[in-house]
N, C-alpha and C positions, 0 to 999 in steps of 0.2 A: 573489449567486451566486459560488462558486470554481468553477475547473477541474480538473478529473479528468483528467491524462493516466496512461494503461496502457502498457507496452510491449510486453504480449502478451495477446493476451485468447483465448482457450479455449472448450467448453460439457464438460460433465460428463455428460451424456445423452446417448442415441441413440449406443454406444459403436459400433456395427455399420455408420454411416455415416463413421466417422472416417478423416482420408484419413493419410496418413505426415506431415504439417507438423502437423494436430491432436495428434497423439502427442510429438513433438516439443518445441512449447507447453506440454501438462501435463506431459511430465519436468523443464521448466525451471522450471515452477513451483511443481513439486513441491522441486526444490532448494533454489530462494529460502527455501521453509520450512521450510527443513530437514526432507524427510521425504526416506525412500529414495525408488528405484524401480528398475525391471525394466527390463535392457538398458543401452543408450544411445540418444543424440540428438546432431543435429545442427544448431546452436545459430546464426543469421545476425547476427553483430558488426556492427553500421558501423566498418567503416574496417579490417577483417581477413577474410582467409579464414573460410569456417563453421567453428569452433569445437566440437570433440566434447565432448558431455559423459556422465561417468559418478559413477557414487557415486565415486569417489575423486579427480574433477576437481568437485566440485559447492562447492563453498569459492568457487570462479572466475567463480559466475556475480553474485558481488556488484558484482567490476567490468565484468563484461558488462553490465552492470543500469545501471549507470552511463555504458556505453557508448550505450547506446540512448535513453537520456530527456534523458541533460544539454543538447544543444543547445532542446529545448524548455525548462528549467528558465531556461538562460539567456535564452532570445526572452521569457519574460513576468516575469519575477524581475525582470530588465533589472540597473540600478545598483544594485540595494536589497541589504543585507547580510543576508538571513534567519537564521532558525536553525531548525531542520530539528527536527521535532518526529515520533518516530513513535509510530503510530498501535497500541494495544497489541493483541496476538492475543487469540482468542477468551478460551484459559484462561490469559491473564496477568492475575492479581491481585495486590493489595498484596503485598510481599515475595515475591512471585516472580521467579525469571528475567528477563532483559530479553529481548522479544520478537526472531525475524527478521530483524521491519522497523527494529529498532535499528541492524545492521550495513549497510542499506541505506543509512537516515538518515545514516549516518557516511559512509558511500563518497560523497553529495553535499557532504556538510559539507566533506570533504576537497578536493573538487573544486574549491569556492568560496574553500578557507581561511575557511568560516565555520564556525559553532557548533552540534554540539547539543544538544535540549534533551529529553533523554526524563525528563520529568516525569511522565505519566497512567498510572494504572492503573486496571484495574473492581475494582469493590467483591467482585464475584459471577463466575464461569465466563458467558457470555454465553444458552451453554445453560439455565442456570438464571434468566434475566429471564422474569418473567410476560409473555406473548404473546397476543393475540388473536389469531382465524385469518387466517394470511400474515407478510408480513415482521417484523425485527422494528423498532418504533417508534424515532426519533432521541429521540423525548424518553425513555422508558424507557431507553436505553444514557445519556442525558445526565448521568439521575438516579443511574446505576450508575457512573460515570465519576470517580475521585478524582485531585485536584491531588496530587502528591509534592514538588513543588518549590519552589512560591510564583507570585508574581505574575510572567507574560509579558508586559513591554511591552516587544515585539517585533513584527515583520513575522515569518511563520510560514507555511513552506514541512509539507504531513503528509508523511509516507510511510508506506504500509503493504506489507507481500509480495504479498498476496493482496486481491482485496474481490470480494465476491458483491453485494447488495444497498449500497444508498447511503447507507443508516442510519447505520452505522459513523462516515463520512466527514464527514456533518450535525453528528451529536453532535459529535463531534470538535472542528470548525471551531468550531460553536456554543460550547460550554467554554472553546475556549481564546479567546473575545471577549470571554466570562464575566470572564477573567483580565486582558484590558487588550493581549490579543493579537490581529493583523491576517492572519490567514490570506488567501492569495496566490494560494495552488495547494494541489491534493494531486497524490502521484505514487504511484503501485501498478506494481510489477513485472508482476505478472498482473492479470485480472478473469475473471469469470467470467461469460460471453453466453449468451443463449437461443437464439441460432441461430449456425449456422458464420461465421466471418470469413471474409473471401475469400482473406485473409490472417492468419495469427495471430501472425505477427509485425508487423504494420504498425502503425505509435501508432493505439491508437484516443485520441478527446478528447472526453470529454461535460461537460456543464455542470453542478452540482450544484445543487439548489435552496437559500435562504438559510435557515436556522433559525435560531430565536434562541430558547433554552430556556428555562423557566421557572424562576424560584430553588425552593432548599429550601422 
């Protein structure tokens, strides 16, 4: 298993129970991904007054992002030198754009004075993997998953902006062990919950289960 730490986790339903800190949470996570939104928010830094955020402050929350998880990056990283590999967006494909969670991955990297390594991309848009009914399969995103870079013998810190289901995260880990890499940790700015946090800013930390994909 790795660990999954979030820095804000969210639900996306039940818009009518949302209290002012839920609203808050998805503007900020809506920035991480770079998407607009409507209004502002007021954004809780460790170690700084709340923090306003708007579309023309939304650039800012890559180092807020990094304000909030690094202390846990460092408690289980500990001595080890990673390299910060992220986790590519739904519609990043070969010769696309580099995702997001690339300028996340960089703000840790930066942190550490370590490296990273944005090697992965999907073969397919993720909306177009064959699914059965419910989430979608770790081994189907694994099979959809192409190396851009070469062989990872490295210790391998993910990051991605956003993660809804734990698919993404499996495949991910799984591929890059494919490669000779030792995933550690993932870290996600947001997640997406099925019911309210008590807090949506407080780390949530779940455990991921172990996959190990099948070859070509």
């Amino acid at each position: 298993m790795i660990t999954l730490v979030s820095g804000v986790s969210c639900m996306t339903r039940r818009l009518h129970d949302w209290r002012q800190e839920d609203y808050n949470a998805f503007k900020f996570m809506r920035a991480v991904a770079r998407r607009r939104f409507t209004g502002s928010a007021w954004i809780p830094v460790p170690g700084r007054l709340p923090q306003r955020l708007t579309n023309a402050t939304r650039d800012e929350v890559v180092e807020w992002f990094g304000e909030m998880v690094w202390p846990s990056v460092q408690e289980i990283v500990g001595r080890r030198s990673p390299v910060y590999v992220p986790i590519p967006g739904r519609d990043r494909v070969v010769g696309s754009l580099p995702s997001a969670s690339r300028a996340l991955a960089a703000e840790l990297a930066r942190r550490s004075d370590g490296r990273l390594l944005d090697v992965l991309r999907w073969r397919q848009p993720l909306h177009t993997v064959p699914r059965l009914v419910g989430p979608l399969d770790p081994q189907a995103l694994s099979d959809n998953l192409v190396n851009t870079g070469g062989v990872v013998m490295a210790d391998c810190v993910l990051v991605a902006d956003v993660v809804d289901g734990l698919a993404s995260v499996q495949a991910t880990a799984g591929r890059l062990r494919r490669l000779g890499g030792r995933p550690l940790l993932a870290i996600t700015a947001g997640r997406i919950v099925n019911i309210f946090p008590d807090d949506p800013f407080g780390e949530r930390i779940e455990q991921v289960e172990h996959f190990e994909p099948r070859d070509f």
